[in-house]
VOBA-1610 file (N, C-alpha, C; in pm, whole numbers, padded with zeros to 5 digits, always signed):
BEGIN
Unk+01571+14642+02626Unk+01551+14771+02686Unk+01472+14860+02591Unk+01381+14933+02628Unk+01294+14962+02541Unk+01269+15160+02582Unk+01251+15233+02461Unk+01269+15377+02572Unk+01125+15388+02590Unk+01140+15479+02669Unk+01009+15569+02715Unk+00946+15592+02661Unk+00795+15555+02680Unk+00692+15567+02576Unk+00704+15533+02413Unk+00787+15432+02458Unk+00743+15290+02316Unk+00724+15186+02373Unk+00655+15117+02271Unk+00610+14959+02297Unk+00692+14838+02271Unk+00658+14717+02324Unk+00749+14591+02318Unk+00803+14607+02138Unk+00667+14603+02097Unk+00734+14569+01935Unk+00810+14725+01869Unk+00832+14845+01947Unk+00924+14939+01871Unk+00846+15056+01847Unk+00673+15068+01832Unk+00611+15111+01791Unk+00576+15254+01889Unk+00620+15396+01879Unk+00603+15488+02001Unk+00447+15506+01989Unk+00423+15590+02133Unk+00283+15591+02147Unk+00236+15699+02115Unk+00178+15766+02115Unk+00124+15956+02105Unk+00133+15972+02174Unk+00138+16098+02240Unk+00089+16167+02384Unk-00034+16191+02401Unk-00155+16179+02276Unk-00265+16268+02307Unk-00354+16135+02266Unk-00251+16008+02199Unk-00374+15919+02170Unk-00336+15779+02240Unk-00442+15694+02228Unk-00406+15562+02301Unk-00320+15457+02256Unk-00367+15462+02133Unk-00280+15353+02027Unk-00119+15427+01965Unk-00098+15301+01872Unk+00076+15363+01842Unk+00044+15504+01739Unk+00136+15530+01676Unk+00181+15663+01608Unk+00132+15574+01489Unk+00035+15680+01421Unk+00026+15660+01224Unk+00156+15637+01155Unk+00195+15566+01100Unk+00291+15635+00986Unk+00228+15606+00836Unk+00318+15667+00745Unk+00308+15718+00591Unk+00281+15536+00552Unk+00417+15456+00638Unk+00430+15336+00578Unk+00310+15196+00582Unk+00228+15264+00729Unk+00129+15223+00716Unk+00021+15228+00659Unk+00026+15308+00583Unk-00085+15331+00463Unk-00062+15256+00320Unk+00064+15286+00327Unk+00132+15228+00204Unk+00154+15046+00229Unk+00123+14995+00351Unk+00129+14838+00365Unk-00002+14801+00325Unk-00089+14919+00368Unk-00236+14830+00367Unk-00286+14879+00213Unk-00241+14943+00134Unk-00290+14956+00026Unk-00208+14833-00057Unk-00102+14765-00045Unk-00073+14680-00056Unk-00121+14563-00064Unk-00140+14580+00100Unk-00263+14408+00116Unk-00390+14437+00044Unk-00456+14557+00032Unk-00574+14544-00026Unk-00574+14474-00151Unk-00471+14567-00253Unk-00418+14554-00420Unk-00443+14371-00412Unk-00326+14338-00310Unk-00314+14168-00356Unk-00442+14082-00230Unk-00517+14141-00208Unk-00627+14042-00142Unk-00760+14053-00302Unk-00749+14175-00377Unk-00851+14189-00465Unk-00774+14106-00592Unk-00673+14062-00602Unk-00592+14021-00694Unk-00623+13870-00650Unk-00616+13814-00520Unk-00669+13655-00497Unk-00801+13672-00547Unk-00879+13741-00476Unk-00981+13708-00529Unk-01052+13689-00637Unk-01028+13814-00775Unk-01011+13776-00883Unk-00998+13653-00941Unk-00878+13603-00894Unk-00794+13491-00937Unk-00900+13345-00944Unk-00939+13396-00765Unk-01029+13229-00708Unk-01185+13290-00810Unk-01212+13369-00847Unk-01316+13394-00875Unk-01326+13364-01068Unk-01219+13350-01117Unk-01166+13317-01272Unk-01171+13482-01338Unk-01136+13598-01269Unk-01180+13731-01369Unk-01064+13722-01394Unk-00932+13681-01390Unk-00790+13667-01409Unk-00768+13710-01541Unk-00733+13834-01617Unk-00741+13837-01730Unk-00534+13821-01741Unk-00496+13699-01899Unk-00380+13735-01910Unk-00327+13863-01999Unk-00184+13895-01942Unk-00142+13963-02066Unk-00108+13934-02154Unk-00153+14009-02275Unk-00088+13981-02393Unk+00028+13939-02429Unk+00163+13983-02393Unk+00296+13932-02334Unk+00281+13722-02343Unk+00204+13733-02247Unk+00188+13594-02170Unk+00138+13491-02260Unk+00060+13564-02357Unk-00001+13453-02467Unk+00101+13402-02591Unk+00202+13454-02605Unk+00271+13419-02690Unk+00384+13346-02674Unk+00442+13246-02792Unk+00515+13151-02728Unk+00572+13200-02833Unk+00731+13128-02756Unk+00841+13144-02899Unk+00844+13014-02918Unk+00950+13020-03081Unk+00954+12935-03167Unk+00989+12789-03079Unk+01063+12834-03020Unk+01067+12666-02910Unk+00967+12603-02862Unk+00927+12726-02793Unk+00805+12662-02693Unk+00698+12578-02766Unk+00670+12663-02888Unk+00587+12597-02997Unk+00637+12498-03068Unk+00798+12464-03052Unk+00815+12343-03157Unk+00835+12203-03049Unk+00848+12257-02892Unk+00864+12137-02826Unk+00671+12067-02790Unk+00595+12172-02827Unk+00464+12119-02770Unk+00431+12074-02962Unk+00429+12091-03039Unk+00433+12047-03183Unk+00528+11921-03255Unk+00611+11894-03142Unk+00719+11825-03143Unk+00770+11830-03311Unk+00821+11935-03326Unk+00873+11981-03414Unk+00989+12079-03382Unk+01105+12094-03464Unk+01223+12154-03453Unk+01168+12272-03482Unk+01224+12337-03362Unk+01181+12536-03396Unk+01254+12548-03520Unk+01374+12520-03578Unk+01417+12603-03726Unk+01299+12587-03841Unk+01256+12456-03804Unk+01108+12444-03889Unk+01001+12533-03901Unk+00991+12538-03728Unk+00896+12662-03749Unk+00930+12774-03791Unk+01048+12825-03789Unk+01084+12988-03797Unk+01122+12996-03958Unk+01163+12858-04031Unk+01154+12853-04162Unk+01037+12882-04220Unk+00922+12821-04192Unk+00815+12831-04214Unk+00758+12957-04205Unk+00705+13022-04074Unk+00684+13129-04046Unk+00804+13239-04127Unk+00891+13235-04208Unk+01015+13327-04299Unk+00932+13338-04394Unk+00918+13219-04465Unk+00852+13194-04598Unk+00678+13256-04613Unk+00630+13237-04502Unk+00481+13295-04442Unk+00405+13223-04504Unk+00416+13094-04471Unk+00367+12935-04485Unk+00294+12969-04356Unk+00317+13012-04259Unk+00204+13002-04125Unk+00212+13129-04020Unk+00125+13152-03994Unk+00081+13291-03945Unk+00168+13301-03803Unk+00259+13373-03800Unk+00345+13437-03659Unk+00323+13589-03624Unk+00390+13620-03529Unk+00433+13793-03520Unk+00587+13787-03478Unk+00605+13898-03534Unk+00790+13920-03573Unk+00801+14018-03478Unk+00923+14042-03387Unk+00940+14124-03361Unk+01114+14106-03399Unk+01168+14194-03459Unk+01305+14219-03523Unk+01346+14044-03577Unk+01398+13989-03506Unk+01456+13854-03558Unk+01372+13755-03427Unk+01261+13807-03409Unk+01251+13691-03292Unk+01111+13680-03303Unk+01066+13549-03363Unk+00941+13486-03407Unk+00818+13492-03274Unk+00690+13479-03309Unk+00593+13450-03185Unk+00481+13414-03236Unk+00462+13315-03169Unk+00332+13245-03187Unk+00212+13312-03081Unk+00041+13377-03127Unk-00050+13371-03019Unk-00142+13246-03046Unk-00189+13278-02942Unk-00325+13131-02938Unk-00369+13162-03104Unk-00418+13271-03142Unk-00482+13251-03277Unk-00394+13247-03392Unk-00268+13227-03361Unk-00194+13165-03432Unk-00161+13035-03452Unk-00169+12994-03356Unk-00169+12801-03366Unk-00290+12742-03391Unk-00361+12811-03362Unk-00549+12755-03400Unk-00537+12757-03561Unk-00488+12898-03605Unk-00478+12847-03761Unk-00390+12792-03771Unk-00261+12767-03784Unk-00200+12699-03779Unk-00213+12545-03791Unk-00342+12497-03715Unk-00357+12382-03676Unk-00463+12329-03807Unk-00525+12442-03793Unk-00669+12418-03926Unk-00594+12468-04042Unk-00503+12496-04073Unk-00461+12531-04246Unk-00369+12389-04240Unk-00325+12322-04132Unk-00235+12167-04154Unk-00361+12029-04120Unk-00467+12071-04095Unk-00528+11952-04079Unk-00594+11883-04183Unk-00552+11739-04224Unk-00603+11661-04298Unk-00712+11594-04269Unk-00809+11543-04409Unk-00856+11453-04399Unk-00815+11327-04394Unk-00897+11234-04336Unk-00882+11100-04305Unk-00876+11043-04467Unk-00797+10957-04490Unk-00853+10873-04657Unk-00934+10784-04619Unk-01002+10707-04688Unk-01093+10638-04687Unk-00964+10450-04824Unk-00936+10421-04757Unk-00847+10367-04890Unk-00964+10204-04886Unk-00975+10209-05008Unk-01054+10091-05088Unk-00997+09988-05050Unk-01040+09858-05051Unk-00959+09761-05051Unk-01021+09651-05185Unk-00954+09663-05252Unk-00993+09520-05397Unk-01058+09422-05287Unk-01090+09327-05378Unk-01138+09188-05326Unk-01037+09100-05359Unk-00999+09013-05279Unk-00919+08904-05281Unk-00950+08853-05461Unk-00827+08793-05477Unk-00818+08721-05609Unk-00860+08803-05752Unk-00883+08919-05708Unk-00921+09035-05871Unk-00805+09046-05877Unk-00752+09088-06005Unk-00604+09165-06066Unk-00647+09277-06149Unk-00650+09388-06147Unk-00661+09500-06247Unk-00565+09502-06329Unk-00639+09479-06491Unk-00523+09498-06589Unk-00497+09586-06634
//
């Protein structure tokens, strides 16, 4: 049952216009859809910038992709053996923290000699 001068879906009509009644909330839906249709697009388009927040890993996250025990890392990072950010007691790794990270632990290859059969060095 529907009253007088509203529509199937709820929506009343004007008296002076053809279509339903404006509301406040309809402005506020479509500024909505706009926000997140420019937010896909972005996205499909790669302008996606992250937050800062988002780039940092804690000591776990970094010791399960390092496969290393986070107390290692957070030992490490105590001593300031390797570049973190602190916030009170709770360690963080950013991307340009594991990049060095990665280049202040990377070795060279050895090159190991091999004697010739049957020499003995005295």
């Amino acid at each position: 049952m529907t009253d007088r001068g509203s529509t199937e879906n709820g929506t009343r009509m004007g008296r002076d216009t053809e279509g339903p009644v404006h509301r406040p909330a309809d402005d506020r839906l479509a500024e909505c859809l706009s926000a997140l249709t420019r937010a896909v697009t972005e996205l499909a388009a790669g302008e996606h910038r992250t937050r800062p927040s988002e780039c940092l890993l804690t000591a776990e996250e970094l010791a399960e992709r390092f496969r290393l025990s986070a107390r290692t890392l957070k030992d490490q990072a105590a001593a300031g053996l390797i570049p973190h950010h602190r916030f009170g007691k709770h360690y963080r790794f950013s991307a340009e923290d594991i990049a060095e990270i990665l280049r202040s632990t990377q070795q060279e290859p050895r090159i190991r000699r091999r004697r010739a059969r049957g020499m003995r060095v005295a």
